[in-house]
C-alpha positions in Angstrom: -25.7 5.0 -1.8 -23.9 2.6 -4.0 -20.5 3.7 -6.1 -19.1 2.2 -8.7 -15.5 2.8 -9.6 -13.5 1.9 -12.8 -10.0 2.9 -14.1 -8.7 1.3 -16.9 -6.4 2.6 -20.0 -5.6 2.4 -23.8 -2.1 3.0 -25.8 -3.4 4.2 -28.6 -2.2 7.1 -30.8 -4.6 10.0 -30.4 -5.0 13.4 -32.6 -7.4 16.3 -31.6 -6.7 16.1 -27.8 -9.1 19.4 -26.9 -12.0 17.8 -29.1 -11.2 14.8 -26.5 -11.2 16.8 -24.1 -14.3 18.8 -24.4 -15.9 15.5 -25.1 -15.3 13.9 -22.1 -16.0 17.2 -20.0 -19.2 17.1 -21.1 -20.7 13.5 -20.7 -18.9 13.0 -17.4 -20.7 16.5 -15.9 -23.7 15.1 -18.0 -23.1 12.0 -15.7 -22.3 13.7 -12.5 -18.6 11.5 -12.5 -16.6 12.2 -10.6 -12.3 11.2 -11.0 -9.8 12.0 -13.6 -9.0 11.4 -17.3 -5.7 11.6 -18.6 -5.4 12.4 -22.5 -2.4 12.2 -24.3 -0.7 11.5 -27.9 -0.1 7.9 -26.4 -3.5 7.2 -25.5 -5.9 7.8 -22.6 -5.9 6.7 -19.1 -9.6 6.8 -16.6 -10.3 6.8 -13.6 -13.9 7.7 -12.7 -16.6 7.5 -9.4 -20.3 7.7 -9.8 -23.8 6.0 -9.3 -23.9 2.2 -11.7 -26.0 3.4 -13.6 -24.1 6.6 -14.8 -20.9 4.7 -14.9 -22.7 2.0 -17.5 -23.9 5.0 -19.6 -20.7 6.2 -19.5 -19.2 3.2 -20.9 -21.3 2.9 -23.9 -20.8 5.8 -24.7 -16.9 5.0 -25.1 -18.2 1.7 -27.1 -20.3 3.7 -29.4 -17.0 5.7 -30.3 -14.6 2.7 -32.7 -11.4 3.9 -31.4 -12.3 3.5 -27.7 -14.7 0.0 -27.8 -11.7 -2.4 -26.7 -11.0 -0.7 -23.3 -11.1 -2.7 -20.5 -12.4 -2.3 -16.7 -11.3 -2.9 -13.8 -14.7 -2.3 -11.0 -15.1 -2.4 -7.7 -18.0 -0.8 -5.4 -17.8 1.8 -2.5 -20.2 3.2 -0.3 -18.9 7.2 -1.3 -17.6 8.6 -4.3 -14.0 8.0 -4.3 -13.1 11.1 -5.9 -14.4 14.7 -4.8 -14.1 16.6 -8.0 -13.5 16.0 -12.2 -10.4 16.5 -14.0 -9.7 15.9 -17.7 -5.9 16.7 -18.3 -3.9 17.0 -21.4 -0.3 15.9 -20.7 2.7 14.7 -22.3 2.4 11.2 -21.3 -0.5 9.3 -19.3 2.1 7.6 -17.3 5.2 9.4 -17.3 8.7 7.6 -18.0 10.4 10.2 -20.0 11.7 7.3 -22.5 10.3 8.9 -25.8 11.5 5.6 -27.3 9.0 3.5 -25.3 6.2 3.2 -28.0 3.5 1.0 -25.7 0.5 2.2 -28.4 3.4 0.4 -31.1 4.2 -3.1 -29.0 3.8 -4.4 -25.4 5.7 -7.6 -23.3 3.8 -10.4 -22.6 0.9 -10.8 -20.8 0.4 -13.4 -17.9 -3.0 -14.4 -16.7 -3.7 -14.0 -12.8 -4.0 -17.3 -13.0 -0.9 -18.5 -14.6 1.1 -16.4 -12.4 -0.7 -17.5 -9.0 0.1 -21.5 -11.0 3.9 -20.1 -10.8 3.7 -18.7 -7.5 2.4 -22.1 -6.2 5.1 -24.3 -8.2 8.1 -21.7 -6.5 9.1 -21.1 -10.0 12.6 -19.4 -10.1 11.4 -16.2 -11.3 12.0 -12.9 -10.5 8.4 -10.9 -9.1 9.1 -7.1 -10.4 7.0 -4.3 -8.4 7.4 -1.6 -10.7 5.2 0.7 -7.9 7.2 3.5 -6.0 7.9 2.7 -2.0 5.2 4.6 -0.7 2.7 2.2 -2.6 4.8 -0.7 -1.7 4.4 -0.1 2.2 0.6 -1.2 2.2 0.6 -4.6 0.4 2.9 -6.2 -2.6 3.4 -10.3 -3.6 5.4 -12.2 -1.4 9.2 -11.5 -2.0 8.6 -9.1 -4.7 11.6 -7.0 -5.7 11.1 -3.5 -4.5 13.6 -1.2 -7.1 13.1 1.9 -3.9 11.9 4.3 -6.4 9.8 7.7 -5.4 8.5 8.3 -9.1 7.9 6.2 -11.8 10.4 8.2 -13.8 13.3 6.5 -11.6 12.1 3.3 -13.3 14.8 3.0 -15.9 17.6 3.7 -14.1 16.3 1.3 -11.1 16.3 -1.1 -13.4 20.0 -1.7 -14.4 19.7 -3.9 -10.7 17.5 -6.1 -11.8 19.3 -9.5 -12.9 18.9 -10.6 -16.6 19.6 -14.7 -15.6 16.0 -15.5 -14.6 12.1 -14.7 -16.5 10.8 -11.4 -14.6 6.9 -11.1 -14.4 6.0 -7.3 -12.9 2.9 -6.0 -12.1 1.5 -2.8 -10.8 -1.6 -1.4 -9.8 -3.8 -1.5 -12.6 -1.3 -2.6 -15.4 -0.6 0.6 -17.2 3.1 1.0 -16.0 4.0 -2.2 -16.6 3.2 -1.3 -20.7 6.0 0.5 -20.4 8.4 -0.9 -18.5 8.2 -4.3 -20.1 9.0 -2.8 -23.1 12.1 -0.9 -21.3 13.4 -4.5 -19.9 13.4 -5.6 -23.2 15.2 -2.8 -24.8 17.8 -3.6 -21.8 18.3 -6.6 -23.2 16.1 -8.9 -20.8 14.8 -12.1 -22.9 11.8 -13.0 -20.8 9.4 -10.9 -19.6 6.3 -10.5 -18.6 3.4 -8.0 -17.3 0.7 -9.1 -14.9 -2.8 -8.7 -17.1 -4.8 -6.0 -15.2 -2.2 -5.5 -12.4 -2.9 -6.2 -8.7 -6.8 -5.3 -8.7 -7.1 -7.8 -11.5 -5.2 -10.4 -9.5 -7.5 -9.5 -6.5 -10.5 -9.9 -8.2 -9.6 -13.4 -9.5 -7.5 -15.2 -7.2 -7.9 -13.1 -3.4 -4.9 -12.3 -2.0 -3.4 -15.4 -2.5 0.7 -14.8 -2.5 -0.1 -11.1 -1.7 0.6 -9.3 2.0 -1.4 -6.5 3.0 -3.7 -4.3 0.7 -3.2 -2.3 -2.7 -2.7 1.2 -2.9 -5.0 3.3 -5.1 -4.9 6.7 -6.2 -8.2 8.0 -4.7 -9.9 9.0 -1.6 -9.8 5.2 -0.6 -6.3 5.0 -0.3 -5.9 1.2 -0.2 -8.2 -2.1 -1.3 -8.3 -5.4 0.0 -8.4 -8.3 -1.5 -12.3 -8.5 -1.7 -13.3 -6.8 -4.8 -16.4 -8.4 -6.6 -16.7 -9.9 -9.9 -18.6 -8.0 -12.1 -21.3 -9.6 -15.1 -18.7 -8.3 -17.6 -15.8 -9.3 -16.2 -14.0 -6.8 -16.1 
């Protein structure tokens, strides 16, 4: 049996979160997907499991609605499902900082292409490389000399923070992207004048330039618990 996993997020500013809710409950069990969906005010965050040809449906379905045709993918292929049941959660945030003056559906940092940062990574630019995962995550892979802040939760982030130095451009990354929306904008509320986020996070990275610069593997948040550097392109892109 083939798999296909995605996860990928919006910031978007969303009303009429059970509607959401009851919406997705129904096409994903329609679908037989398996993973979670996070819905908030801030937007909506997806990871999902299932047979290709469910996850495609799935996907233009989300096309077909206006406010959710510009998400984004990232894919990669497993043998089992890597999630055992479905969950679609209404919470506060769908990555939680507790900064309610973070506005990531409003603005975002800039963006860095995996391969303008694997470009910088090659010239030894004097940059600083920002993991803003927690040390758990950070055991089983991160980019060479990557500045590890020893957080447990996300939420530590801003406080973390006040150690990074504000003399040098800081690109951070993260899994999939979706923290660093956030705490971009946070570094630049600090103060920092440079700063950037690495576009799709680690799994996009992987997907485009291997594991160059990168030791180990990459953490994920299902029954997989880490990915090499050997996920496939897909036709998309994505």
């Amino acid at each position: 049996m083939q798999v296909l996993n995605i996860t990928g997020y919006q910031f978007i500013s969303l009303t009429g979160l059970p509607s959401l809710q009851a919406f997705f409950t129904e096409h994903c069990q329609s679908l037989q997907l398996k993973g979670t969906i996070l819905l908030s005010h801030e937007g909506i965050n997806i990871n999902l499991s299932g047979e290709p040809q469910n996850i495609l449906q799935f996907k233009q379905i989300l096309r077909a609605e206006e406010i959710f045709s510009s998400i984004t993918f990232r894919e990669s292929y497993s043998s089992v499902l890597a999630f055992k049941r479905l969950k679609i959660k209404i919470k506060n945030e769908i990555i939680t900082m507790r900064r309610p003056e973070i506005h990531p559906e409003i603005e975002r940092a800039t963006s860095i292409s995996p391969e303008q940062f694997k470009q910088w990574l090659d010239e030894n630019r004097d940059i600083t490389v920002l993991d803003t995962r927690n040390e758990y995550e950070i055991t089983f892979g991160t980019f060479q000399n990557a500045l590890n802040l020893h957080i447990n939760d996300f939420s530590e982030f801003p406080h973390a923070a006040k150690n990074i130095t504000k003399n040098k451009p800081v690109v951070m990354f993260c899994t999939g992207g979706i923290r660093c929306e956030k705490a971009g904008l946070h570094l630049l509320n600090m103060g920092f004048t440079e700063v950037y986020q690495l576009e799709g996070g680690i799994l996009n990275y992987f997907t485009k330039m291997g594991n160059a610069h990168y030791d180990g593997e990459c953490f994920v948040f299902d029954d997989r618990v880490a990915l090499k550097a050997n996920i496939p392109k897909t036709d998309d892109g994505n």
